[in-house]
mmCIF file of the C-alpha atoms, coordinates in Angstrom:
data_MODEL
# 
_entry.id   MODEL 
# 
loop_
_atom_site.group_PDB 
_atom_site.id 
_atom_site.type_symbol 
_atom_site.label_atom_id 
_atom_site.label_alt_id 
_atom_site.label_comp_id 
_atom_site.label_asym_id 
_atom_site.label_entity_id 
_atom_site.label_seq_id 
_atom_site.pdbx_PDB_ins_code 
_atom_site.Cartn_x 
_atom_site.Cartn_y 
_atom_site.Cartn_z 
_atom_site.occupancy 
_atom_site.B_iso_or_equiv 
_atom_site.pdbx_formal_charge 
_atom_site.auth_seq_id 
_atom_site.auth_comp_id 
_atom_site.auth_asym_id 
_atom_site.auth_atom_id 
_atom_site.pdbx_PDB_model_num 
ATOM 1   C CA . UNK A 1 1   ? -2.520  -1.860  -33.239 1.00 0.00 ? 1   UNK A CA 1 
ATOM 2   C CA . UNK A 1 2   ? -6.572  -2.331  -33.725 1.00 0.00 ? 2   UNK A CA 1 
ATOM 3   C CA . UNK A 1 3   ? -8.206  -5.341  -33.301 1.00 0.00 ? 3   UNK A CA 1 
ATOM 4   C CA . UNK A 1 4   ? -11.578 -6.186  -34.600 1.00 0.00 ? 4   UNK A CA 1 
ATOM 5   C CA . UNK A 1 5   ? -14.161 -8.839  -32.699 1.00 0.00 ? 5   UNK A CA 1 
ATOM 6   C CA . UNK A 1 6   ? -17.784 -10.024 -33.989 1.00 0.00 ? 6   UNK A CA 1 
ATOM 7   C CA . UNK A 1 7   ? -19.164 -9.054  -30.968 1.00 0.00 ? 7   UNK A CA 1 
ATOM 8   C CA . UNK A 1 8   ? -18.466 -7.689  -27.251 1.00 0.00 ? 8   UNK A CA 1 
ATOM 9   C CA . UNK A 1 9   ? -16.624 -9.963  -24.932 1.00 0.00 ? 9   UNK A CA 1 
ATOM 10  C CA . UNK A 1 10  ? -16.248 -9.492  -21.245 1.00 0.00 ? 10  UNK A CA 1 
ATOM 11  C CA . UNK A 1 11  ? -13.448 -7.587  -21.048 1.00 0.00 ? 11  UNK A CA 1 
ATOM 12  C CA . UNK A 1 12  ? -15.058 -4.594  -23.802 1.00 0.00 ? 12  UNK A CA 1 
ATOM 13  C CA . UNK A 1 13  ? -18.178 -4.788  -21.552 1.00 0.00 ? 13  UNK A CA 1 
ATOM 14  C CA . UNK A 1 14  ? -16.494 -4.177  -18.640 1.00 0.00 ? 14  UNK A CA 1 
ATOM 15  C CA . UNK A 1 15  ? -14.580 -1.100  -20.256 1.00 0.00 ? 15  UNK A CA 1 
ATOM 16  C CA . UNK A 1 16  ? -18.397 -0.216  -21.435 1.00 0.00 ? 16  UNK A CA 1 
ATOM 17  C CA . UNK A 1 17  ? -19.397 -0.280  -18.096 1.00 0.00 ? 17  UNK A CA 1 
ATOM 18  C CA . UNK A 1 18  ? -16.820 1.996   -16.815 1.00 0.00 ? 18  UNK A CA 1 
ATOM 19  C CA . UNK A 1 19  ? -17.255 4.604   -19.161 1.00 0.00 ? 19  UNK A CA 1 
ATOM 20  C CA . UNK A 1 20  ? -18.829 8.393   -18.525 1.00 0.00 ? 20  UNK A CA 1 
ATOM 21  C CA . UNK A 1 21  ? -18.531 9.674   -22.108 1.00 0.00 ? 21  UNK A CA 1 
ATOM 22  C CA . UNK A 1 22  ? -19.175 8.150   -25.426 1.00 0.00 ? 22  UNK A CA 1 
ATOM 23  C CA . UNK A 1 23  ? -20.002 9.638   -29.285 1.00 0.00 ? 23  UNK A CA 1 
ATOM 24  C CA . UNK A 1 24  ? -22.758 8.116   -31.636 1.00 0.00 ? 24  UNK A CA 1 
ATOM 25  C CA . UNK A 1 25  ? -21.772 9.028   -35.591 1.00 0.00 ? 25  UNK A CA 1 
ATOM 26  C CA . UNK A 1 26  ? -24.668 8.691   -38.203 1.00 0.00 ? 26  UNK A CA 1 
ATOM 27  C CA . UNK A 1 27  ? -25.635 9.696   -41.564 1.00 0.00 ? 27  UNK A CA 1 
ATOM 28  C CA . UNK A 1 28  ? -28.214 10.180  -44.167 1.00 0.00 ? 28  UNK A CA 1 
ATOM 29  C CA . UNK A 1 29  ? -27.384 8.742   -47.677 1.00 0.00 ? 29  UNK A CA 1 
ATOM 30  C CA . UNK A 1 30  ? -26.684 12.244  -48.185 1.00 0.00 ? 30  UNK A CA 1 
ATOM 31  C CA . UNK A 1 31  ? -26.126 15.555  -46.465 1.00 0.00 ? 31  UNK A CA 1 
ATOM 32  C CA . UNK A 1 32  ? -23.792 15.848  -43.487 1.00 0.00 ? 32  UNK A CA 1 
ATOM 33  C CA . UNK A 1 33  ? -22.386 13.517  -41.049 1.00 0.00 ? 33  UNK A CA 1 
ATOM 34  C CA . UNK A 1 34  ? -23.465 13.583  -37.455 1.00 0.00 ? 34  UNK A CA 1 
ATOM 35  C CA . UNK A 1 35  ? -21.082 13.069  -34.765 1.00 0.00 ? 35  UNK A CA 1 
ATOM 36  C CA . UNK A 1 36  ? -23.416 13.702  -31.152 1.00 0.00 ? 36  UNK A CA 1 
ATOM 37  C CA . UNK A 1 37  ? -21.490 13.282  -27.534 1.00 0.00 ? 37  UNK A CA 1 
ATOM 38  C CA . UNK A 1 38  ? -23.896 11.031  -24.672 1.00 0.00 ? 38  UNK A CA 1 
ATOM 39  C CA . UNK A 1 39  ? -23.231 10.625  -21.359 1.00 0.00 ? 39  UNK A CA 1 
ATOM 40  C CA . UNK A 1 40  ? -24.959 10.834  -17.933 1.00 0.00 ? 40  UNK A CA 1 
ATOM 41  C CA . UNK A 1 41  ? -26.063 7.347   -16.987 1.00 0.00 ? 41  UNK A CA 1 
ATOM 42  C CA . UNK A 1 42  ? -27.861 6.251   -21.067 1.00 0.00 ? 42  UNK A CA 1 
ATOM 43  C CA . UNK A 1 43  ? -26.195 3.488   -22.334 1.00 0.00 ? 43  UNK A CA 1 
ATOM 44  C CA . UNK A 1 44  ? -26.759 -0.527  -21.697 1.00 0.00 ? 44  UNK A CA 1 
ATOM 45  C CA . UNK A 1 45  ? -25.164 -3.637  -23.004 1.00 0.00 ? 45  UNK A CA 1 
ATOM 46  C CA . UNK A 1 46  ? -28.048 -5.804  -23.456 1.00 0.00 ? 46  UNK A CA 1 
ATOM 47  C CA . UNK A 1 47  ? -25.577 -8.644  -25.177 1.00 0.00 ? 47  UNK A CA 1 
ATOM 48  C CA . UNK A 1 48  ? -22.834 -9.222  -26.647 1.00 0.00 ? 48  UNK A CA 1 
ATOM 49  C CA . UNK A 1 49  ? -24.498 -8.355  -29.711 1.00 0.00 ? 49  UNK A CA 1 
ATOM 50  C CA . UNK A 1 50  ? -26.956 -5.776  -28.978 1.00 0.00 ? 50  UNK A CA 1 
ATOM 51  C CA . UNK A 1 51  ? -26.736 -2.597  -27.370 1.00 0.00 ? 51  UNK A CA 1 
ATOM 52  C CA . UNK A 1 52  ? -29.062 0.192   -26.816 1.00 0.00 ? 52  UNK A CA 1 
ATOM 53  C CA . UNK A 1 53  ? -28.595 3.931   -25.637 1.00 0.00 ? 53  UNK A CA 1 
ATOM 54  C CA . UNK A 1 54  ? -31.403 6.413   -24.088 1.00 0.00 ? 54  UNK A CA 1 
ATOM 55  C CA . UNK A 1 55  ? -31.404 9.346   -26.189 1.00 0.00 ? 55  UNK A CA 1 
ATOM 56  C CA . UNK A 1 56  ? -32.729 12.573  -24.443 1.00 0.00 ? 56  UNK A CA 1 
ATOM 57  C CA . UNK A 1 57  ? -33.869 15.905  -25.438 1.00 0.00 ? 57  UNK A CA 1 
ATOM 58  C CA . UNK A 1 58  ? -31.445 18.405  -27.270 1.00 0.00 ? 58  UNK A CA 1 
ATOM 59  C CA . UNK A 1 59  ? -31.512 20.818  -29.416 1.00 0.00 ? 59  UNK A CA 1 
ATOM 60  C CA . UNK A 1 60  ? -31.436 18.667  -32.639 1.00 0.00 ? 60  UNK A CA 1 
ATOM 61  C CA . UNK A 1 61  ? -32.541 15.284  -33.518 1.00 0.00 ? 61  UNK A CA 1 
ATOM 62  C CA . UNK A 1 62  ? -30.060 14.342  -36.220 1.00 0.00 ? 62  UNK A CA 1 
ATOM 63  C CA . UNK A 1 63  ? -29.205 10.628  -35.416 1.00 0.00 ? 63  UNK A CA 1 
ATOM 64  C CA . UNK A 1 64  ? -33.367 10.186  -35.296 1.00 0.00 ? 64  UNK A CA 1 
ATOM 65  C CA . UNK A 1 65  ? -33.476 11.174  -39.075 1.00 0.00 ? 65  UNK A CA 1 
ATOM 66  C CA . UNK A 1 66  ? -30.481 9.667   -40.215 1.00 0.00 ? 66  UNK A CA 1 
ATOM 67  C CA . UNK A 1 67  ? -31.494 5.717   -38.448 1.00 0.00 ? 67  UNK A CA 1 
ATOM 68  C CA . UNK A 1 68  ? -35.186 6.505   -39.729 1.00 0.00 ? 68  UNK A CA 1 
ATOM 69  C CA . UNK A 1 69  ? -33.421 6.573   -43.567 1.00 0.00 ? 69  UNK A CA 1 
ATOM 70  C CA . UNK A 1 70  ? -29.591 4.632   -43.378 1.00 0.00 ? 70  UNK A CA 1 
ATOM 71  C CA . UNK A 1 71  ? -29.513 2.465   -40.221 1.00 0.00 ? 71  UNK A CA 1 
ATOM 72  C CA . UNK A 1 72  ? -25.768 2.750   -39.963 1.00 0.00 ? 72  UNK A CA 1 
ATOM 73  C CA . UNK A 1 73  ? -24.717 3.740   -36.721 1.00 0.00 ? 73  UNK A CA 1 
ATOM 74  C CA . UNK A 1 74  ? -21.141 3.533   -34.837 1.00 0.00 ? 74  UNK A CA 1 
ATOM 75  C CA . UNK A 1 75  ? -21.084 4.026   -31.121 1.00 0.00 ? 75  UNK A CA 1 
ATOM 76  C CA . UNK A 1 76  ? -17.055 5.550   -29.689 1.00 0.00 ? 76  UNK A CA 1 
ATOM 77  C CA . UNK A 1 77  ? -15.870 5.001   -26.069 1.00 0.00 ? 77  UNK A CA 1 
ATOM 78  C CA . UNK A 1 78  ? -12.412 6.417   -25.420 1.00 0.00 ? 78  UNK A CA 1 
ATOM 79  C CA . UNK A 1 79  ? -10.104 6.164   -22.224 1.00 0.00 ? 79  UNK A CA 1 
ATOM 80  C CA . UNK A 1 80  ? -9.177  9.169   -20.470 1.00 0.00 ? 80  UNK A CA 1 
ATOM 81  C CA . UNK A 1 81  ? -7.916  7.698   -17.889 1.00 0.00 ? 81  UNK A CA 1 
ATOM 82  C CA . UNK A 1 82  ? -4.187  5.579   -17.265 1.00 0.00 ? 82  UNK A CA 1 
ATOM 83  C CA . UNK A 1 83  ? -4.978  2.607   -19.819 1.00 0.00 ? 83  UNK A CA 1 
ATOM 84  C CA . UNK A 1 84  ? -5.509  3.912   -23.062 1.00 0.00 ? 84  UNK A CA 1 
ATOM 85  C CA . UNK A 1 85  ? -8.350  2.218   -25.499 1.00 0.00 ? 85  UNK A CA 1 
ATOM 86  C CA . UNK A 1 86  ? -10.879 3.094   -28.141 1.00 0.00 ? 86  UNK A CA 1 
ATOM 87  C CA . UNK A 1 87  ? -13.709 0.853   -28.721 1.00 0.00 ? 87  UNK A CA 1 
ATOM 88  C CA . UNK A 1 88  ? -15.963 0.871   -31.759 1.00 0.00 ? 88  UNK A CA 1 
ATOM 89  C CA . UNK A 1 89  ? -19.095 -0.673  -32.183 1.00 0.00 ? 89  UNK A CA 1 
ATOM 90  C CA . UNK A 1 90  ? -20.749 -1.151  -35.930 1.00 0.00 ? 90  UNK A CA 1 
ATOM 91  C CA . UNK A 1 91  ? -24.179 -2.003  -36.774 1.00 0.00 ? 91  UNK A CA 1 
ATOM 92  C CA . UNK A 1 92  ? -27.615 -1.337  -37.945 1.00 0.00 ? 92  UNK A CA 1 
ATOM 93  C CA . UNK A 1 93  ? -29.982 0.848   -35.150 1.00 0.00 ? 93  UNK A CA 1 
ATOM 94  C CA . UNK A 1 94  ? -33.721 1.180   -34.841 1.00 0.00 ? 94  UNK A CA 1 
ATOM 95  C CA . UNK A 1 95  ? -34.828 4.015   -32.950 1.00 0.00 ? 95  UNK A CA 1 
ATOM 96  C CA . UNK A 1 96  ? -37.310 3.340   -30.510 1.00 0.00 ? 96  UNK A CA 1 
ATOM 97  C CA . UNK A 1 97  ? -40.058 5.988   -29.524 1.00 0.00 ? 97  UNK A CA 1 
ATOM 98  C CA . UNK A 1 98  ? -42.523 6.116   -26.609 1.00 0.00 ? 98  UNK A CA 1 
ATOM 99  C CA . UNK A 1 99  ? -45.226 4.922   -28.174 1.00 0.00 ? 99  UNK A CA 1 
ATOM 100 C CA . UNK A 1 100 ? -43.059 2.075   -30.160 1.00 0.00 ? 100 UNK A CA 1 
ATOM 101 C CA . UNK A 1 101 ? -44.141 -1.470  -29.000 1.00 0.00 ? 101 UNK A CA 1 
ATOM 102 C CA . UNK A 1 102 ? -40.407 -2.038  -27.282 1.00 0.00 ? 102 UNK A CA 1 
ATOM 103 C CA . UNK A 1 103 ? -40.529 1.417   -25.548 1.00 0.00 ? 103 UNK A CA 1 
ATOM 104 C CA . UNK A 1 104 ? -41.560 0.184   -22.109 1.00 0.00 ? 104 UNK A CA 1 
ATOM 105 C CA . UNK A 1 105 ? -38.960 -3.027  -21.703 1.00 0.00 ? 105 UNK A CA 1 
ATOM 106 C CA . UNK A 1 106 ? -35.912 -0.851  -23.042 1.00 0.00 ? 106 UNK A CA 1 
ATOM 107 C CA . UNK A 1 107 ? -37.126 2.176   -20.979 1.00 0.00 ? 107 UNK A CA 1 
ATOM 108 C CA . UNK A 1 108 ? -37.295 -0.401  -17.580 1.00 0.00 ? 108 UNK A CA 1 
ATOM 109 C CA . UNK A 1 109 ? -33.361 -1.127  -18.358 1.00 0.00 ? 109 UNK A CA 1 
ATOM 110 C CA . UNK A 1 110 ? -32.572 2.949   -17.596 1.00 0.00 ? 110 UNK A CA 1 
ATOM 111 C CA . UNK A 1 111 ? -33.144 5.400   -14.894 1.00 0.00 ? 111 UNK A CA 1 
ATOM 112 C CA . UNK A 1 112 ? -36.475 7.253   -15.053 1.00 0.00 ? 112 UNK A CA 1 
ATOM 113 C CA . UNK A 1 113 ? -35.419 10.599  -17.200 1.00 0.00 ? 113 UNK A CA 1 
ATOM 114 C CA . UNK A 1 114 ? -37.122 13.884  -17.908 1.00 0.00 ? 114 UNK A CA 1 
ATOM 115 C CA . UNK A 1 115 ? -37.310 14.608  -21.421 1.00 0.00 ? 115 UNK A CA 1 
ATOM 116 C CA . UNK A 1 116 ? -36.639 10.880  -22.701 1.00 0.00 ? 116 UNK A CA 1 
ATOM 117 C CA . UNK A 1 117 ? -36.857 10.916  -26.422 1.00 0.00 ? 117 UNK A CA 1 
ATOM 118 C CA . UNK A 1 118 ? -36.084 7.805   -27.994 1.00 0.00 ? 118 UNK A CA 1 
ATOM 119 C CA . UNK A 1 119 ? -33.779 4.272   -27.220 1.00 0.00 ? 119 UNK A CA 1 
ATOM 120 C CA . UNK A 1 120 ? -31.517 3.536   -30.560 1.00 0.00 ? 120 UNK A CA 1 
ATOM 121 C CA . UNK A 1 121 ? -30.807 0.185   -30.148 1.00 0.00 ? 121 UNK A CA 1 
ATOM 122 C CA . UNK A 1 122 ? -27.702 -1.283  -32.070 1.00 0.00 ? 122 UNK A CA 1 
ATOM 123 C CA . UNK A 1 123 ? -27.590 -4.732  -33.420 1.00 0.00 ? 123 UNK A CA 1 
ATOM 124 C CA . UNK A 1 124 ? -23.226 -5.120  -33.834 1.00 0.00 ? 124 UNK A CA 1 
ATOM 125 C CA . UNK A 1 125 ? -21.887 -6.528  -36.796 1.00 0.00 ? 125 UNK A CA 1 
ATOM 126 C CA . UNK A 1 126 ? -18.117 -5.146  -35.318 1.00 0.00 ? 126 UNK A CA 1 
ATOM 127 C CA . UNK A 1 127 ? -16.251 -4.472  -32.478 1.00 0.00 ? 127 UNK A CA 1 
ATOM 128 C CA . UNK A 1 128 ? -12.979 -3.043  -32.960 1.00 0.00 ? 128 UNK A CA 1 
ATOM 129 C CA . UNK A 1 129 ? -10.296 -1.494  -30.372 1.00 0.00 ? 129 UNK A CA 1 
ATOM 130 C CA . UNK A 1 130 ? -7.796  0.492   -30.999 1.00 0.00 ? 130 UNK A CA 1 
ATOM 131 C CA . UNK A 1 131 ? -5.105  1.893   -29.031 1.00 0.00 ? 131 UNK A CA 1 
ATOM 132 C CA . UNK A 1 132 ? -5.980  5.052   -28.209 1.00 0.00 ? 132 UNK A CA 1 
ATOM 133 C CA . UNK A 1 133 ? -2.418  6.682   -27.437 1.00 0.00 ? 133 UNK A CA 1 
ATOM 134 C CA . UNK A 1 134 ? -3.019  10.071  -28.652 1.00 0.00 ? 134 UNK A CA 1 
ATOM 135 C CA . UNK A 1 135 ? -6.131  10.728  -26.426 1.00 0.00 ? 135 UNK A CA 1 
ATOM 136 C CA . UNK A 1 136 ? -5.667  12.965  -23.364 1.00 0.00 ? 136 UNK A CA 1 
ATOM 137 C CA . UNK A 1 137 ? -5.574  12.043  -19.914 1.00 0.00 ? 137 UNK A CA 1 
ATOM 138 C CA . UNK A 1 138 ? -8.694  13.827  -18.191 1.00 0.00 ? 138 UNK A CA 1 
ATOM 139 C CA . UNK A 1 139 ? -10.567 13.156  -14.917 1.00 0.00 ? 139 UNK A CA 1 
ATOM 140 C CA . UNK A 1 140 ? -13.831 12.900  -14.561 1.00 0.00 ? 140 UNK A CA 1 
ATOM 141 C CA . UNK A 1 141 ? -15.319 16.292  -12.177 1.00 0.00 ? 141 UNK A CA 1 
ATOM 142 C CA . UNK A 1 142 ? -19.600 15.203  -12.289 1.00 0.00 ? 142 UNK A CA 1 
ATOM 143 C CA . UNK A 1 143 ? -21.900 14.724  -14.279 1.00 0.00 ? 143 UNK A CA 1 
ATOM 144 C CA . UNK A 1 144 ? -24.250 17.924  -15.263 1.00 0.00 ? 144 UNK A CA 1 
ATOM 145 C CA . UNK A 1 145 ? -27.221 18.158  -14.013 1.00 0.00 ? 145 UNK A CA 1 
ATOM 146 C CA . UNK A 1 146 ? -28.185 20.696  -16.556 1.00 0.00 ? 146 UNK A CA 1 
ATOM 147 C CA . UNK A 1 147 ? -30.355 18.757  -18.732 1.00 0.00 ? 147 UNK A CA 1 
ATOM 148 C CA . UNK A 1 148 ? -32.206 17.054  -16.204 1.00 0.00 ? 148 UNK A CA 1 
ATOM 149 C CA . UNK A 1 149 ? -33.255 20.177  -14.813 1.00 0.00 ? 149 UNK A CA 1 
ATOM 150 C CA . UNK A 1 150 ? -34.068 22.022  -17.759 1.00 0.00 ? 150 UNK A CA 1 
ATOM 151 C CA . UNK A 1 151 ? -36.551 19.200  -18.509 1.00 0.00 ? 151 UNK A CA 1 
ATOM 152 C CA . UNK A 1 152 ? -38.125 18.824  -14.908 1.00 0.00 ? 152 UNK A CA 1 
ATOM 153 C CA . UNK A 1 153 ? -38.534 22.704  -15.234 1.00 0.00 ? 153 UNK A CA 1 
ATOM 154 C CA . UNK A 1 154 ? -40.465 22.118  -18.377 1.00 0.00 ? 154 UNK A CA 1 
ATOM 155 C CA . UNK A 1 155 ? -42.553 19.877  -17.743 1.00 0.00 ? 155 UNK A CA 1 
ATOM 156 C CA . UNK A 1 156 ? -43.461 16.481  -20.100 1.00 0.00 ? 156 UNK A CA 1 
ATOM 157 C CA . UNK A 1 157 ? -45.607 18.868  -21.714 1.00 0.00 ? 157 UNK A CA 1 
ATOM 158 C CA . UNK A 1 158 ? -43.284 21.636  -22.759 1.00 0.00 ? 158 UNK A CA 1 
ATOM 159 C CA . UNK A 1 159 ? -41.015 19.201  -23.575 1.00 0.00 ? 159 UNK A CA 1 
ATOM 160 C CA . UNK A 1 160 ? -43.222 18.092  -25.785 1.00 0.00 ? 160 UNK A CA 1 
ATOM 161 C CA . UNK A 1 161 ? -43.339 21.177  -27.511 1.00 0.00 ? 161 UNK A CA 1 
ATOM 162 C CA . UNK A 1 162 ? -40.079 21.996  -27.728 1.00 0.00 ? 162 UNK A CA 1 
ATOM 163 C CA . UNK A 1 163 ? -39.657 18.938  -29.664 1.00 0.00 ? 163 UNK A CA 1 
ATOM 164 C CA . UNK A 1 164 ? -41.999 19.899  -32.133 1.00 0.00 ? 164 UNK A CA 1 
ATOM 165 C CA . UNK A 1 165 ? -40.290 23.532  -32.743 1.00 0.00 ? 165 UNK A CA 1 
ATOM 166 C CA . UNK A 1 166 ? -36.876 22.146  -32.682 1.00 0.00 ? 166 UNK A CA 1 
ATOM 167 C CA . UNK A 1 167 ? -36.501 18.491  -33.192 1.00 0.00 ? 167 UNK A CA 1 
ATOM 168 C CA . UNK A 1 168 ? -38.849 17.481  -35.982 1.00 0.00 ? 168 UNK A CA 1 
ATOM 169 C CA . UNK A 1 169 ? -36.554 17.653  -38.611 1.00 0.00 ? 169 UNK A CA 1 
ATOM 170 C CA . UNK A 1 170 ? -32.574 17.457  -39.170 1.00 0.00 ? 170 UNK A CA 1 
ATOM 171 C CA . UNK A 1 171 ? -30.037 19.945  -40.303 1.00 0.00 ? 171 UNK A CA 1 
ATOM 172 C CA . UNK A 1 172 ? -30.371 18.478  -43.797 1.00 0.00 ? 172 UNK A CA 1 
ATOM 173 C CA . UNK A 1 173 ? -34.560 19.013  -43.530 1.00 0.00 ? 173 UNK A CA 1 
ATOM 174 C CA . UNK A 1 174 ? -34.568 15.405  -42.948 1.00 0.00 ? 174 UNK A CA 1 
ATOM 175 C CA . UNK A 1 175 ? -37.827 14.368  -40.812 1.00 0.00 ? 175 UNK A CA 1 
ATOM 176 C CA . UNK A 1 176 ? -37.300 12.319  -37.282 1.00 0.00 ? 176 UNK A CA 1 
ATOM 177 C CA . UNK A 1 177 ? -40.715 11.076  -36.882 1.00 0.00 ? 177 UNK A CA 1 
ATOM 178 C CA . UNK A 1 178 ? -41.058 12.455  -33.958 1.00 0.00 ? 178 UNK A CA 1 
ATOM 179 C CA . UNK A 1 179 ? -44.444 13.898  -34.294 1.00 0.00 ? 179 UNK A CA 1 
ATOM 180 C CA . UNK A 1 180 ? -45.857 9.990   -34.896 1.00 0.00 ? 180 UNK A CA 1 
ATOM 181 C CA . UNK A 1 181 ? -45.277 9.740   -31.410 1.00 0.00 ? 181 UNK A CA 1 
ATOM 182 C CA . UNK A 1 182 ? -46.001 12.981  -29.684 1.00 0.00 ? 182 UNK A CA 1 
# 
């Protein structure tokens, strides 16, 4: 039933493209596994091999220290609508942050966001689909604007330092260089 590619071909991007929802997993050579859900409008094929995704403020920063020390990364989309699908994509990530050389032309490929924190950009070494017949049909209500606003409330500032009491290291003490580029 799966089906594994060595990179995206028109038909995955398209389902890509259609997509509210997706999951990033990640890990550390040690400690626990990191499974975080994305959405709003954060993710961008930028070819068939390489994809990046705008990662904005929460209340951890586990993928940043896992990337920073194991650069394994896979990226889930899943169907919830009448054709079922699950699409993988494997690689190696580098986190980008906003004073990182490639900041600014990654940045330029998303809308403007309050409380931006980093681009992890994937270099795919696997695609695979899979059916995806035990996922749920759901539909799609809105986005939240809840993060958006709790960032323009804050300021770039106090963003700022809310990343330094809550998102300078992982769950496993792990750092997320961060700081560097405060």
């Amino acid at each position: 039933m799966s089906e594994k590619f060595e990179r995206l071909n028109d038909k995955h991007i398209a389902f890509i493209q259609n997509q509210h929802l997706y999951f990033v997993g990640t890990a550390g050579s040690e400690g626990r596994v990191n499974v975080s859900p994305k959405g709003m409008d954060s993710f961008r094929v930028i070819s068939p091999s390489e994809v990046a995704w705008l990662n904005l403020t929460g209340s951890g920063n586990e993928t940043a220290a896992h990337v920073s020390e194991n650069p394994r990364m896979t990226v889930m989309f899943c169907s919830f609508d009448k054709q079922p699908l699950i699409l993988r994509l494997y690689g190696e990530a580098t986190a980008h942050h906003t004073k990182d050389e490639r900041w600014n032309e990654l940045y330029s490929l998303f809308p403007e966001s309050p409380g931006a924190r980093q681009i992890f950009e994937l270099e795919i070494d696997l695609v695979q689909t899979s059916c995806g017949y035990a996922v749920p049909l759901y539909d799609l209500k809105s986005e939240r604007p809840t993060l958006a606003k709790w960032a323009e409330k804050k300021g770039s500032e106090g963003v700022k330092e809310y990343w330094k009491e809550k998102n300078t290291v992982s769950l496993d003490g792990k750092e997320t260089a961060i700081l560097d580029n405060i």
